[in-house]
C-alpha positions as CSV (number, residue, x, y, z in Angstrom):
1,X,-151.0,-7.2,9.7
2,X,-152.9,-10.2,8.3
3,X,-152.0,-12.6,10.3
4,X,-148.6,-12.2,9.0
5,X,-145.7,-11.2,11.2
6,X,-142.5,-9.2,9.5
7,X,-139.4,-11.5,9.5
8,X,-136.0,-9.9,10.7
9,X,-133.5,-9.6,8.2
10,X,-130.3,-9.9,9.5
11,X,-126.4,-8.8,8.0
12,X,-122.9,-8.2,8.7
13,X,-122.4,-4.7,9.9
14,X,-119.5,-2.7,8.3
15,X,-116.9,-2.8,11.5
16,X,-117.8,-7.2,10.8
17,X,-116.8,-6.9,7.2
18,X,-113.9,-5.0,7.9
19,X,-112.5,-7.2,10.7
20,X,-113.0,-10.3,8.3
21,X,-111.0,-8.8,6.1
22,X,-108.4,-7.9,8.3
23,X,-108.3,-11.5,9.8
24,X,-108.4,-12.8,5.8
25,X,-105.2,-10.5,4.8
26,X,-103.0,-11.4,7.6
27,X,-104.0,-15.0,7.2
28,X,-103.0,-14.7,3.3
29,X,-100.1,-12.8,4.5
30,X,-98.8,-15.6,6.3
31,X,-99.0,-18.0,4.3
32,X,-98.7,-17.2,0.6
33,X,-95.3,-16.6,0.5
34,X,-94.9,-20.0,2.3
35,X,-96.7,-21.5,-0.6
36,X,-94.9,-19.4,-2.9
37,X,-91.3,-21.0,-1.5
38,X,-92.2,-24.6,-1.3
39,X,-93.6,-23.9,-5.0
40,X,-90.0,-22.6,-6.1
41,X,-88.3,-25.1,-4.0
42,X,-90.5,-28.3,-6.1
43,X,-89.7,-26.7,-9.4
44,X,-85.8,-26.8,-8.1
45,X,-85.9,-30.1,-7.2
46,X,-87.8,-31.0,-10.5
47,X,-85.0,-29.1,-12.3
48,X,-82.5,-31.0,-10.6
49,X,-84.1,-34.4,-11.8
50,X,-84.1,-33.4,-15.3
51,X,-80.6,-32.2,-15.4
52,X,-79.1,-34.9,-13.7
53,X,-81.0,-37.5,-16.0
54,X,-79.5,-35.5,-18.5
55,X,-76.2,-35.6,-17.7
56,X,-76.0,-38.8,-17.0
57,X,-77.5,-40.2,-20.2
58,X,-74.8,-37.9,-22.0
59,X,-72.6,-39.3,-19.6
60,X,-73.1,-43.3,-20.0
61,X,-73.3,-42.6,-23.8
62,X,-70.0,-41.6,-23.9
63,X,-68.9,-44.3,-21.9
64,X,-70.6,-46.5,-24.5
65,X,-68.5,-44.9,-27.3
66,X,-65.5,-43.9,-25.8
67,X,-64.3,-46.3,-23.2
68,X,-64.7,-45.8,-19.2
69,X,-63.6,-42.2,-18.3
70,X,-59.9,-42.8,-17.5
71,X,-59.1,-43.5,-20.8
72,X,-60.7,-40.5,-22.3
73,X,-58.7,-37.9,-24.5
74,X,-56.8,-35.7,-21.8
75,X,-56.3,-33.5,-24.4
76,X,-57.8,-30.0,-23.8
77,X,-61.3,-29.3,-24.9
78,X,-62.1,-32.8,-26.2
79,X,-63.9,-34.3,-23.5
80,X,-65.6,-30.9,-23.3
81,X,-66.8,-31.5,-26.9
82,X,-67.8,-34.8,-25.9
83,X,-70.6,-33.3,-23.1
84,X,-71.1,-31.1,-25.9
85,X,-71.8,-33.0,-28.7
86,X,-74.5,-34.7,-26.4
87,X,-76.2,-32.2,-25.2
88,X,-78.7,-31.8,-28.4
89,X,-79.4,-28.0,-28.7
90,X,-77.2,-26.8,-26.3
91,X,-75.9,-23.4,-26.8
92,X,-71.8,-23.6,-26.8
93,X,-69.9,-20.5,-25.0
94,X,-66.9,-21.8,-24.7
95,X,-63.9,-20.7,-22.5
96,X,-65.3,-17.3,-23.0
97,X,-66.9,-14.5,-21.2
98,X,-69.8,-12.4,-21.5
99,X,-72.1,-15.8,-22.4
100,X,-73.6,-16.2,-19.1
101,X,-75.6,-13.4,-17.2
102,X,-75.1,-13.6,-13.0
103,X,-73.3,-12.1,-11.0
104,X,-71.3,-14.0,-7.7
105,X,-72.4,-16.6,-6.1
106,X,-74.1,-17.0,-2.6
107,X,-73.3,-20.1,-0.6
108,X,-75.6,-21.3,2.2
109,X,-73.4,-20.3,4.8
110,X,-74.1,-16.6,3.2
111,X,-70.4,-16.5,1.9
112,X,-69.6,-15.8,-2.0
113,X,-68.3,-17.4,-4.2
114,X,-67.1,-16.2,-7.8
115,X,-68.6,-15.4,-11.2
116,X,-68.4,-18.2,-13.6
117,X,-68.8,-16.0,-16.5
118,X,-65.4,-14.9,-15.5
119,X,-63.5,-18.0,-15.4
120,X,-61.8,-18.7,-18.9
121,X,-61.1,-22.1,-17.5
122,X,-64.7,-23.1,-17.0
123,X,-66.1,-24.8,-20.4
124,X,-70.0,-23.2,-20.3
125,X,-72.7,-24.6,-22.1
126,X,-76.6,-23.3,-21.8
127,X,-79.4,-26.4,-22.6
128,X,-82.3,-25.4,-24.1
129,X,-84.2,-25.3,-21.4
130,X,-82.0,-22.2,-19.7
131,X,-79.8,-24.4,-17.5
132,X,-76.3,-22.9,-17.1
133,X,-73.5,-25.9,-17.2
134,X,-70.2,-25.7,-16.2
135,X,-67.7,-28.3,-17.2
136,X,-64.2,-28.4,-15.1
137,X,-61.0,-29.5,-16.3
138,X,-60.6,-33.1,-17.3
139,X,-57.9,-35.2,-14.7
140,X,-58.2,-39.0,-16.8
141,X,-56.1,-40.1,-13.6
142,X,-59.2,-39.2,-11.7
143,X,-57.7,-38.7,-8.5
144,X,-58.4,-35.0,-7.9
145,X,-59.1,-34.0,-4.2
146,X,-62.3,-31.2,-3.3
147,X,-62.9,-30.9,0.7
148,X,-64.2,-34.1,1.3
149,X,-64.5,-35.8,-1.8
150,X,-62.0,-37.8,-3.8
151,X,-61.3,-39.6,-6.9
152,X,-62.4,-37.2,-9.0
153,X,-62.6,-36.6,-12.8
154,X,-64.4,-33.7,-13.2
155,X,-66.4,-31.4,-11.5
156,X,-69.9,-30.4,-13.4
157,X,-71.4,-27.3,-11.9
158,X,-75.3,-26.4,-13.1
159,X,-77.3,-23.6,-12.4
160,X,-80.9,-24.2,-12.8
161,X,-82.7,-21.3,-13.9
162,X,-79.8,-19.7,-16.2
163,X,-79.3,-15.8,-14.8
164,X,-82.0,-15.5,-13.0
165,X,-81.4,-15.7,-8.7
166,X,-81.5,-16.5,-6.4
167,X,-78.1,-17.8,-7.4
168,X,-77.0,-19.7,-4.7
169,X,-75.5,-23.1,-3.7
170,X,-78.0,-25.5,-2.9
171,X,-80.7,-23.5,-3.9
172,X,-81.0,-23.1,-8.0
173,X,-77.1,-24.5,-8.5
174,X,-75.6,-27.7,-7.7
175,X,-72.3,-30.2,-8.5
176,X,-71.8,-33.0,-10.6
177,X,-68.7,-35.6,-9.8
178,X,-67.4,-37.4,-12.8
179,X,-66.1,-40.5,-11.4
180,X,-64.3,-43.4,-13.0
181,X,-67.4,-45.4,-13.0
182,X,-69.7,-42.7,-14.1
183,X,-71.9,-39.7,-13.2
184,X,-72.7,-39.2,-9.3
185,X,-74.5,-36.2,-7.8
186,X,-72.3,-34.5,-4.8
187,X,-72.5,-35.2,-1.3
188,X,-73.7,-38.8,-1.5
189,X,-72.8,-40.6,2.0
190,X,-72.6,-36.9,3.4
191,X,-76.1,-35.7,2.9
192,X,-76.4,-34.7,6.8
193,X,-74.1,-31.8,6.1
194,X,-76.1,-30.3,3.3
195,X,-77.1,-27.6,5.8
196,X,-74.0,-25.9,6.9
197,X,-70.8,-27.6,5.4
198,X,-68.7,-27.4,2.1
199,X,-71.2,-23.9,1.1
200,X,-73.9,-26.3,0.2
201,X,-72.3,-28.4,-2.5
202,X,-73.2,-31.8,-0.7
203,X,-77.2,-30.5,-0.7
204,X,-77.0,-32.3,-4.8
205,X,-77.0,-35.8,-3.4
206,X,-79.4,-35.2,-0.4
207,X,-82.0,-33.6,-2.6
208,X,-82.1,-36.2,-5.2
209,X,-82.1,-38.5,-2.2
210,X,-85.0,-37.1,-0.2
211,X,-87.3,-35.5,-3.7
212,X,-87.1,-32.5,-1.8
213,X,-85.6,-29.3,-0.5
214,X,-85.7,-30.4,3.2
215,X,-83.8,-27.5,4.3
């Protein structure tokens, strides 16, 4: 043929194509939603962050106006209106229901807890970012007793992403202690029993600890 000789052209037969495939899928089966939980976990944490900083500048600026926290109004609703005043943009339910939009809550150790929405006591405020806040009643003599922590103010409960799940402790909501000093996530000193103790409450402290959902 003219001194030229035909190269061989070579390809991936179908049954190759189709096996790479295969092997791709259960690879990407694998691992996405991996990626796709440590993604949702980092936004949690980030949450977290922002909320706490949050709470706490609200906190120390009422410190700054008001005294230290044992001398605050014991008064119903005025500390409440405190948080409230703020918390710039912050939607205001109230003591009332049907402002919030979740059902029960999970706890880690896959018990349930109840449905803040449905707790008159509970003073409910929604940022304007979605976060769902929960302010507890107000003890100025700070000495209120929860498991394993005391000295306590008030209890701040947050859920992170507003209604949306999954709606459990130590995963999208966490607690707040209002001590007589100031603002403290919960669980510091206790952060080892984030896992499987108190229904996950303790996982606030080790999370802001650790910048991540190590669990």
């Amino acid at each position: 043929m003219n001194g030229k000789y035909l190269k061989a052209k070579y390809g991936f037969t179908l049954a190759e194509v189709l096996i790479t495939l295969v092997i791709i899928g259960v690879v990407a089966a694998m691992t996405i939603p991996t990626v796709i939980n440590n993604t949702k976990k980092q936004e949690y944490v980030s949450k977290l962050k922002k909320v706490y900083s949050t709470l706490t500048q609200a906190t120390n600026l009422i410190i700054a106006e008001e005294g230290p926290v044992p001398v605050w109004s014991d008064e119903k609703g005025v500390v409440h209106g405190y948080y409230k005043n703020k918390l710039v943009n912050a939607k205001e339910c109230g003591y009332n229901t049907g402002c919030f939009e979740q059902g029960p809550y999970k706890y880690l150790n896959n018990g349930y807890s109840g449905n803040w929405d449905a707790v008159g006591s509970y003073y409910k405020l929604i940022l304007a970012d979605g976060v769902q806040i929960n302010l507890g009643a107000f003890n100025p003599a700070c000495d209120t007793v929860s498991v394993d922590e005391e000295n306590i103010c008030m209890g701040i409960d947050v859920d992170l992403n507003g209604g949306k799940g999954p709606n459990a402790v130590g995963r999208d909501v966490f607690e707040f202690l209002l001590k007589k000093d100031g603002l403290y996530p919960r669980g510091i000193g206790k952060e080892n029993t984030c896992n499987n103790y108190n229904s996950g409450y303790n996982c606030a402290a080790k999370v802001l600890k650790e910048g991540a959902m190590n669990y």
